[in-house]
NUFI-46692 format. One record per atom (N, C-alpha, C, O): residue number from 1; atom name; x, y, z. Coordinates in steps of 0.001 Angstrom, whole numbers. Each point is the difference from the previous one (the first is absolute). Layout:
NUFI-46692
- NUM  CA  X  Y  Z;
...
This chain:
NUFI-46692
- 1  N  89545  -6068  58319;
- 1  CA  -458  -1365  -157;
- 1  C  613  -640  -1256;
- 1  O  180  -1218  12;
- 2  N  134  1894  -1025;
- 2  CA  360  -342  -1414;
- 2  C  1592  -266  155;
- 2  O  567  -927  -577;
- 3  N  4  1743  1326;
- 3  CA  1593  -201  499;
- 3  C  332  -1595  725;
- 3  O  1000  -708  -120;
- 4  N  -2553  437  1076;
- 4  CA  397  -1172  311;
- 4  C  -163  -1537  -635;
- 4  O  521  -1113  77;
- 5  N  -1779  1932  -866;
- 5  CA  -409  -1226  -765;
- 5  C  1492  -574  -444;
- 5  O  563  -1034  360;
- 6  N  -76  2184  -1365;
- 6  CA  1057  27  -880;
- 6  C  1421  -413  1031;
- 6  O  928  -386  -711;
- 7  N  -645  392  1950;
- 7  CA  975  -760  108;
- 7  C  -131  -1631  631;
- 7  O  881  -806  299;
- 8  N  -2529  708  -239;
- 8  CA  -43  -1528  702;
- 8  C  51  -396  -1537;
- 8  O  763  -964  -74;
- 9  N  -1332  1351  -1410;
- 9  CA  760  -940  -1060;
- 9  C  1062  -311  -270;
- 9  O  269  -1187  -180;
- 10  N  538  2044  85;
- 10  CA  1340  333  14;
- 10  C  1046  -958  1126;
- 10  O  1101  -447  -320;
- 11  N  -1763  276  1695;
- 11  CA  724  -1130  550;
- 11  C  -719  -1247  -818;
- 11  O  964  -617  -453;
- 12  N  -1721  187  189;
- 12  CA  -431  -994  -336;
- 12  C  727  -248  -1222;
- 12  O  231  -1185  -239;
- 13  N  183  2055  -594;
- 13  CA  689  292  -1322;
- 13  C  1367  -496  292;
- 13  O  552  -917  -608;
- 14  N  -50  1604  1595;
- 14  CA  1587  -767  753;
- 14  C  -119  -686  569;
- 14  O  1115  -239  464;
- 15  N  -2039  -620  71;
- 15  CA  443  -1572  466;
- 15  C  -352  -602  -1390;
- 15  O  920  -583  -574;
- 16  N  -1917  635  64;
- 16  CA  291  -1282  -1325;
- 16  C  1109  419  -945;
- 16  O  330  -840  -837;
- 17  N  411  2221  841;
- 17  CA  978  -234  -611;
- 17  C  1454  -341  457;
- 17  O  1038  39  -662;
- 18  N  -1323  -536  2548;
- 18  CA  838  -657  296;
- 18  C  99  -1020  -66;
- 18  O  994  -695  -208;
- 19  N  -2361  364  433;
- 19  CA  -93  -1926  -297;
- 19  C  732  -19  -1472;
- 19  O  1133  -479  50;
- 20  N  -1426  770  -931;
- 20  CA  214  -317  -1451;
- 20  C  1756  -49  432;
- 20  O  642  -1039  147;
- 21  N  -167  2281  -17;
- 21  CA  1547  -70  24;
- 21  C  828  -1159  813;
- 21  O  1054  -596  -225;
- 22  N  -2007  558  1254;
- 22  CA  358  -1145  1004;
- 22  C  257  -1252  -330;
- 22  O  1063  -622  1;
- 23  N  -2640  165  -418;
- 23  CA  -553  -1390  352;
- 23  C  -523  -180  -1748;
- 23  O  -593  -1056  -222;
- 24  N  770  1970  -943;
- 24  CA  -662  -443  -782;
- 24  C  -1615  -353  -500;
- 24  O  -534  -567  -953;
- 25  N  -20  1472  2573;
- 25  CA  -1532  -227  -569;
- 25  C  -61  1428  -44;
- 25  O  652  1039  103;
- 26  N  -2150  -1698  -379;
- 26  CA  -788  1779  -287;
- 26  C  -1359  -315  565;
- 26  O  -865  -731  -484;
- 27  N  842  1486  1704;
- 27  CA  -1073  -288  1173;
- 27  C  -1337  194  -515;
- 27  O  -944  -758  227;
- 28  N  896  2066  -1106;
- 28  CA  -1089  450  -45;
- 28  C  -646  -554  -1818;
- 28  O  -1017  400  -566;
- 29  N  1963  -1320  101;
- 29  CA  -867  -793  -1317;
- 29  C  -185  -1034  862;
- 29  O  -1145  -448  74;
- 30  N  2169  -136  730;
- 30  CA  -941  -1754  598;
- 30  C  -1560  525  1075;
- 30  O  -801  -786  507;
- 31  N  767  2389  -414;
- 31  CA  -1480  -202  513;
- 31  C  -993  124  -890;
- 31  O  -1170  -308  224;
- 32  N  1742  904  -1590;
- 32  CA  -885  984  -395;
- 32  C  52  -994  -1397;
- 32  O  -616  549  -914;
- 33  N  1148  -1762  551;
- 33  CA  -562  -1087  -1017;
- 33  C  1113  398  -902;
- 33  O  -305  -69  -1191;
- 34  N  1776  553  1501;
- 34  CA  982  -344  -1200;
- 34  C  163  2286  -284;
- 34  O  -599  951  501;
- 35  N  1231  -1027  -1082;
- 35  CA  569  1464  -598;
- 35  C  -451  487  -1148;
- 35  O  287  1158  -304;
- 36  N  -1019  -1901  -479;
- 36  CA  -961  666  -808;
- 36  C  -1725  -83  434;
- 36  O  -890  305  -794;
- 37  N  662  -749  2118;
- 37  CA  -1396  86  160;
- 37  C  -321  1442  236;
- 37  O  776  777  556;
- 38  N  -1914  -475  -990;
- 38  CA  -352  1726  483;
- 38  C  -27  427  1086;
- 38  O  276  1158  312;
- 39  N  -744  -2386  704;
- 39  CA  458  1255  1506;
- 39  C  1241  182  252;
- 39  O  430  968  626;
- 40  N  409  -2087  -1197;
- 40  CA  1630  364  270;
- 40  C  478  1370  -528;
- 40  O  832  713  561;
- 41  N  -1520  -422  -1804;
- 41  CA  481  932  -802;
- 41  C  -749  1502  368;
- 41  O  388  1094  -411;
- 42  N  -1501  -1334  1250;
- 42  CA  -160  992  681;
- 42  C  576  692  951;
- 42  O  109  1226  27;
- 43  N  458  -2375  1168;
- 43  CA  897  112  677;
- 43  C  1290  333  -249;
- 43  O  639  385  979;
- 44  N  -56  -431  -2072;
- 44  CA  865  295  -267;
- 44  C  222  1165  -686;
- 44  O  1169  382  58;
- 45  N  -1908  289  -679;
- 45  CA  -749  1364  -338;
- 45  C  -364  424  764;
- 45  O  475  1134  -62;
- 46  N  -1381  -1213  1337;
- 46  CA  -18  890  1218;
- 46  C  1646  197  642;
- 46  O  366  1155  218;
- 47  N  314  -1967  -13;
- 47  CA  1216  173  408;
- 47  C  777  1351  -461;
- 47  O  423  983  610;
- 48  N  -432  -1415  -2047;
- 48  CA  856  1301  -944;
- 48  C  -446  759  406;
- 48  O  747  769  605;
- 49  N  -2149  -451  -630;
- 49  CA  -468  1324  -175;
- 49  C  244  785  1530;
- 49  O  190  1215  70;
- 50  N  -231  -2178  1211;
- 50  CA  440  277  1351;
- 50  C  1487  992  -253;
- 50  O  222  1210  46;
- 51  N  533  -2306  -299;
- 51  CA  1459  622  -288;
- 51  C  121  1327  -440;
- 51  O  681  912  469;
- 52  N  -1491  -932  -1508;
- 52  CA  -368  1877  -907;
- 52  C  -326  713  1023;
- 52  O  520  1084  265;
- 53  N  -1411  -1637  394;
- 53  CA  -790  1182  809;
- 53  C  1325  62  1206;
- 53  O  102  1132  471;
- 54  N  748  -1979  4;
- 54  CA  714  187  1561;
- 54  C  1312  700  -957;
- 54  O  898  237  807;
- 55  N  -607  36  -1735;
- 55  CA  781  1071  -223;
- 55  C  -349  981  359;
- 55  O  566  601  913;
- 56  N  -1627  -152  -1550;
- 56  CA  -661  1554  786;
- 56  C  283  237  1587;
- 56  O  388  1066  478;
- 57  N  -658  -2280  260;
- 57  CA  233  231  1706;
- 57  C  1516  -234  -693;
- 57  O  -112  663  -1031;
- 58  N  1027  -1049  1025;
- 58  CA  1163  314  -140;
- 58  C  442  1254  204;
- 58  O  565  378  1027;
- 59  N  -835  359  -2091;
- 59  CA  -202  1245  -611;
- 59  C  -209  1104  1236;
- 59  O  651  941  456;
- 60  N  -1833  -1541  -192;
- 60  CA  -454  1197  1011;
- 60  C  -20  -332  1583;
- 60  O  -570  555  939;
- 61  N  1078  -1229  -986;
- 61  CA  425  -286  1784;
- 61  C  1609  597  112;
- 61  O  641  -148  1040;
- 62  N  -125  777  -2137;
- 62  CA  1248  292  -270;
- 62  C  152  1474  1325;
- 62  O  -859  882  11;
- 63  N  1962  -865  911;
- 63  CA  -223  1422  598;
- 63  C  248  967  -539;
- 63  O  335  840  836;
- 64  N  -301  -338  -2143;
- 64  CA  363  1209  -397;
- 64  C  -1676  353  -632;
- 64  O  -507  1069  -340;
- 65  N  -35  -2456  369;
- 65  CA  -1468  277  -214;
- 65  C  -281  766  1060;
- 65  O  -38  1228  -63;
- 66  N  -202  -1984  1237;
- 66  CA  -333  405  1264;
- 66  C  -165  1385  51;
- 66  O  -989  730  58;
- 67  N  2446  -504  -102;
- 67  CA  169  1531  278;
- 67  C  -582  1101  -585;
- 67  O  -321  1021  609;
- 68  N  134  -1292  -2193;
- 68  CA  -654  839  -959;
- 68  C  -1554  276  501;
- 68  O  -546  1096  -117;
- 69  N  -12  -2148  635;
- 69  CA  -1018  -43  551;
- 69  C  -519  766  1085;
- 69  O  -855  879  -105;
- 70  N  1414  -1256  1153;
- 70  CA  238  1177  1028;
- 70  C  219  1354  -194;
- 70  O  -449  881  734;
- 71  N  1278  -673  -1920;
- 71  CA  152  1411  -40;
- 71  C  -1047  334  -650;
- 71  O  -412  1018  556;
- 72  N  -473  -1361  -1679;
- 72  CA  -849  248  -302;
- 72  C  -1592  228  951;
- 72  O  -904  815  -187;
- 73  N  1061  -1945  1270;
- 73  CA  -1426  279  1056;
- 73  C  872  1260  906;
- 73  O  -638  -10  1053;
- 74  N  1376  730  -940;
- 74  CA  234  949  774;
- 74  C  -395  1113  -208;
- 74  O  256  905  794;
């Protein structure tokens, strides 16, 4: 559940940082009252911290993980 939480922020994280590259906005301060309001800055701190955590699935969705694994439940 925490894997998914962490990649529905994470898209949400890459579209406003496409808009920005794009179009020059930033989706998630015109909802959230500008880039220094606190829910922005929450949001934007939940984001990071998403990113931290989807290295780990990086990490371990790797197949040499896999395998170590398997050999170990055998």
């Amino acid at each position: 559940m925490l894997n998914k939480i962490s990649l529905i922020l994470l898209i949400i994280g890459g579209i406003n940082w496409g808009s920005i590259g794009l179009f020059r906005f930033d989706l998630v301060a015109w909802i959230c009252g500008g880039q220094t309001s606190i829910l922005s800055r929450i949001i934007y701190t939940l984001v990071g911290l998403c990113a931290i955590w989807c290295i780990s699935l990086l990490i371990n969705d790797s197949p040499e993980h896999d395998r170590s694994v398997r050999v170990m439940n055998s």
